[in-house]
C-alpha positions as CSV (number, residue, x, y, z in Angstrom):
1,X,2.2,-9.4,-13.9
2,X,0.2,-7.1,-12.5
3,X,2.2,-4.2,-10.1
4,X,1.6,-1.9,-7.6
5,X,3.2,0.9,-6.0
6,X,2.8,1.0,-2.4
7,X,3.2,3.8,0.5
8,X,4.5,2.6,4.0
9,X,1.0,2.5,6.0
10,X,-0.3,-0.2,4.2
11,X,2.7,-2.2,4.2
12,X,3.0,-1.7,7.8
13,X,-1.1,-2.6,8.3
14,X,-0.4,-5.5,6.3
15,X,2.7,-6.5,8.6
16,X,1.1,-6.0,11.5
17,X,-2.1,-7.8,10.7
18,X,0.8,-10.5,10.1
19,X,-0.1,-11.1,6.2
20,X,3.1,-10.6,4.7
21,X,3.7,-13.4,3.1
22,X,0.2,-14.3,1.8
23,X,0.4,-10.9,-0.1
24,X,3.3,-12.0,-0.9
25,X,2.0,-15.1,-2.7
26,X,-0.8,-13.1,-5.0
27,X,1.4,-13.1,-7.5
28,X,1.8,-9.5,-7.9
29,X,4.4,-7.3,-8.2
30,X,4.8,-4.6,-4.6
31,X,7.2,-2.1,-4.8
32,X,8.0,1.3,-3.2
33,X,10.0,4.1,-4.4
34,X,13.8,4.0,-3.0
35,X,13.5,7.2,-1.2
36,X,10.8,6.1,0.5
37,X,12.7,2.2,1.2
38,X,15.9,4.2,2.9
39,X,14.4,7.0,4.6
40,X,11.1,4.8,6.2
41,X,11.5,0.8,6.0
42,X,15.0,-0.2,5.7
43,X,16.2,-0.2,9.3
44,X,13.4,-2.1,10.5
45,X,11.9,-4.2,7.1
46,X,14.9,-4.6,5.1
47,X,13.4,-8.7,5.2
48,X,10.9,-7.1,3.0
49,X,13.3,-7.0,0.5
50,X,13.6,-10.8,0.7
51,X,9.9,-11.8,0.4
52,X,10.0,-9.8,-2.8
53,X,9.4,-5.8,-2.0
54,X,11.2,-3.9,-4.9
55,X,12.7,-0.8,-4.4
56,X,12.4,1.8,-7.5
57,X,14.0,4.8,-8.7
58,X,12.4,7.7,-9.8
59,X,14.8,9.1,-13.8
60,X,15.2,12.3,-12.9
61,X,11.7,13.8,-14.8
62,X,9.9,11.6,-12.3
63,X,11.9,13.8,-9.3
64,X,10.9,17.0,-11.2
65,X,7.4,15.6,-11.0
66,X,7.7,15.2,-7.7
67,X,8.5,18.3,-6.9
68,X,5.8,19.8,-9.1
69,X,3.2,17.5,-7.0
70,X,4.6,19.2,-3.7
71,X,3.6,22.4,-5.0
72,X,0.2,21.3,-5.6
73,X,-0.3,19.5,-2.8
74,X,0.6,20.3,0.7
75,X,-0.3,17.4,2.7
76,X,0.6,14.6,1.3
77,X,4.4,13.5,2.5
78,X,7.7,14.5,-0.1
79,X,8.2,10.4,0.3
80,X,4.1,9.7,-0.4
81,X,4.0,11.9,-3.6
82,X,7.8,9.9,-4.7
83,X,5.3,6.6,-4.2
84,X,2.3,8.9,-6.3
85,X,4.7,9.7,-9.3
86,X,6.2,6.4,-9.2
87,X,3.0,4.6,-9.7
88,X,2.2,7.2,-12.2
89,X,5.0,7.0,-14.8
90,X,5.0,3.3,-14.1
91,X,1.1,3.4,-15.0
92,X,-0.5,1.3,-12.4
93,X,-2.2,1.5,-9.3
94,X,-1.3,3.1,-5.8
95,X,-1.6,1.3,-2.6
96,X,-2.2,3.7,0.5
97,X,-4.3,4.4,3.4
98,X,-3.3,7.9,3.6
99,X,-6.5,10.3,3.0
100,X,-4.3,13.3,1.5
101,X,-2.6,10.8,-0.6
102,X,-5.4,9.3,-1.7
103,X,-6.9,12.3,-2.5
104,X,-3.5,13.6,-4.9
105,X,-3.5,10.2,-6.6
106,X,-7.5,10.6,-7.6
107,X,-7.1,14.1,-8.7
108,X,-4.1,13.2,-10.9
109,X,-5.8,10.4,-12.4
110,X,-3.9,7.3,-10.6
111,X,-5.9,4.7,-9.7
112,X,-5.8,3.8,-5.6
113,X,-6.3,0.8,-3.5
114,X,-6.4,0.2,0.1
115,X,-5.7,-2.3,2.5
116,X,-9.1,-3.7,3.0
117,X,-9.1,-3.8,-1.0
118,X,-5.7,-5.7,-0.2
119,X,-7.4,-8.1,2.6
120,X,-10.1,-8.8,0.1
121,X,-8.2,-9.5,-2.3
122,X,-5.8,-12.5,-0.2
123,X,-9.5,-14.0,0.9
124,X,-10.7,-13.8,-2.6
125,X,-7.7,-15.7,-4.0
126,X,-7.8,-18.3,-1.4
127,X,-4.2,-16.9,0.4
128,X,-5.9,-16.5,3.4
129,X,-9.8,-17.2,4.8
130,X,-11.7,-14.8,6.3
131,X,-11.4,-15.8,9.7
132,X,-7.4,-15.2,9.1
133,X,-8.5,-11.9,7.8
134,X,-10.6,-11.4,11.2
135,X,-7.8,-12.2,13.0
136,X,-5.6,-9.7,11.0
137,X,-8.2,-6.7,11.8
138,X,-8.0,-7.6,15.1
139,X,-4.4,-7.1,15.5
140,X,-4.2,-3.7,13.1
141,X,-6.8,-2.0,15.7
142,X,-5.3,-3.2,18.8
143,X,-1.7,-1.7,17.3
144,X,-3.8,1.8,16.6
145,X,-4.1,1.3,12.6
146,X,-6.7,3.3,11.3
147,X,-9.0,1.7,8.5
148,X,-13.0,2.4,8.5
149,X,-13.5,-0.7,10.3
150,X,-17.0,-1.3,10.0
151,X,-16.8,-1.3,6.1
152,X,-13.7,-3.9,6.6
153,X,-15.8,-6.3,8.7
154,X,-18.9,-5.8,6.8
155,X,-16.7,-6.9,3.3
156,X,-15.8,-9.8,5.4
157,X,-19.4,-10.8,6.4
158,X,-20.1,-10.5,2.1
159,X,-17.7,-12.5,1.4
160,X,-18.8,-15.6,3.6
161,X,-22.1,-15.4,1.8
């Protein structure tokens, strides 16, 4: 089964836009790093935990590697680079929205998806159609999410044909 990693911004895109459970039913494996689960979601999405979020540990190389990120990179969040060396020794892709994130998980080699990618992907395998994803945009901007917008409406419009 294919997993990813996720940082907090997209699950809380995805939350807001109200597609939990439709990511949910890809049939793919979300998790987040347990640091990350105590210190950000768990007092107000512990229900996560029930739709099927896992929460990982990092063995204790993957905290040294941590900490060896932070010295590299000074922008990205101590909890965003546990999510960045999580996905790495757990070889698969990141999910996050966060540009200095991003930009860490490229130049270390990890491969990064979005939320739009994740939007995409629930229209593409029939979870959701695009007019639930319109609806889902809608609700992400009105709550101040940040995405490139025109590129997220624009997949939309492909994808109708």
């Amino acid at each position: 089964m294919l997993a990813f990693i996720s940082d907090a911004n997209i699950l809380i895109d995805v939350e807001v836009g109200g597609l939990m459970a439709p990511m949910f039913s890809l049939g793919y494996q979300f998790a987040v790093p347990d640091v990350l689960y105590f210190e950000e979601l768990a007092e107000h999405h512990a229900h996560w935990r029930d739709m099927g979020l896992i929460v990982k540990s990092l063995p204790s190389e993957g905290v040294a590697r941590v900490q060896a990120l932070s010295q590299k990179y000074k922008h990205p969040s101590r909890n965003d680079l546990f999510a960045l060396a999580l996905a790495e020794q757990a070889q698969c892709p990141l999910l996050t929205g966060d540009a200095a994130l991003r930009s860490a998980a490229e130049t270390e080699q990890v491969e990064v998806k979005g939320t739009i990618w994740l939007v995409t992907e629930m229209v593409r395998k029939h979870c959701i159609t695009t007019t639930v994803a319109r609806v889902a945009y809608k609700a992400m901007q009105e709550q101040g999410r940040r995405l490139p917008w025109e590129l997220a409406y624009s997949m939309l419009k492909a994808m109708e044909g």
